[in-house]
C-alpha positions in Angstrom: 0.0 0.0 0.0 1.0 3.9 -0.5 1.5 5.8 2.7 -1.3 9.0 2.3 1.4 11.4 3.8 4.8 11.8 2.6 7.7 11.8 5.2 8.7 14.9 7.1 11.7 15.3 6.1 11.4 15.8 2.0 12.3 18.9 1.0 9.8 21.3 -1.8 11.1 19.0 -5.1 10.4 16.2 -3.2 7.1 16.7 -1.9 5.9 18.1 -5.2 7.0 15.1 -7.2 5.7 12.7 -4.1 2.3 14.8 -4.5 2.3 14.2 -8.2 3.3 10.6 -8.1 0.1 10.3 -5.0 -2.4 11.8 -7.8 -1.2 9.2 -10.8 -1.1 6.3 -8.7 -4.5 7.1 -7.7 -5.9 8.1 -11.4 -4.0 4.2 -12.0 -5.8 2.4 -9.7 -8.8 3.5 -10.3 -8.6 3.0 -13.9 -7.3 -0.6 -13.3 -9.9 -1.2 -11.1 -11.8 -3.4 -13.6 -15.2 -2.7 -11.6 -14.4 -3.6 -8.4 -16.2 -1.0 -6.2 -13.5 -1.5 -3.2 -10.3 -0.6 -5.8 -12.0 2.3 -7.6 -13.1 4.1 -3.5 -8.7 3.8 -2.9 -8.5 4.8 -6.2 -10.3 8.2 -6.0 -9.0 8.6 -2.1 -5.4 8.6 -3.4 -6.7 11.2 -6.3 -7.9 13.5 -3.6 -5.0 13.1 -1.2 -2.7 14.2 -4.4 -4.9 17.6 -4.9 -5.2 18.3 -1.3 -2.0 18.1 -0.8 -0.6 19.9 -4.1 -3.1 22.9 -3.1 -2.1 22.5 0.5 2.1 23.2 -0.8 0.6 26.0 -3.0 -1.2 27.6 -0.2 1.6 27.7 1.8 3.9 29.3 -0.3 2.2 31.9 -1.3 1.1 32.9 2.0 5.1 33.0 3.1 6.0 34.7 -0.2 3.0 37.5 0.6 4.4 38.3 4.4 8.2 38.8 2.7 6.9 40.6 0.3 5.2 42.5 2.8 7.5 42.8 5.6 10.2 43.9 3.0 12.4 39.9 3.3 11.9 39.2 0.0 15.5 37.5 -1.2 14.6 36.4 -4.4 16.7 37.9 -7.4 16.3 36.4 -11.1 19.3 35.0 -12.3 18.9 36.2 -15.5 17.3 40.1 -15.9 16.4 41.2 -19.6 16.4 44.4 -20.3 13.5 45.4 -22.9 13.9 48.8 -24.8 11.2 51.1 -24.6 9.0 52.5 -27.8 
């Protein structure tokens, strides 16, 4: 069986391609589920446990990146800047 909740100590990659990998296996079983009622319920649980989490992750960072923009912490700097001329 698939554990619902990755471990704690992934880091962002991680948990985003555990979260993906959660949703597929899910959308699998329940495609290979061949009628059986009991397959296609796990099926759609690990569907939902893949979304939650992915808009869980998505949640969160954007609520950090919104107080460092606000509070002025904001560290990110594109590695690459281009330089458009005006009309």
């Amino acid at each position: 069986d698939i554990k619902v909740f990755p471990p704690e100590n992934m880091g962002e990659k991680q948990r985003r391609r555990w979260q993906r990998q959660a949703f597929f296996y899910g959308l699998a079983r329940f495609i290979l589920a061949a009628g059986d009622p009991k397959k296609i319920v796990e099926g759609k649980n690990a569907m939902i446990y893949g979304i939650i989490a992915l808009f869980v992750l998505v949640s969160i960072v954007g609520i950090i990146s919104f107080f460092q923009r606000s509070l002025g912490t904001d560290t990110y700097t594109p590695a690459v800047q281009i330089y458009l001329p005006r009309v």
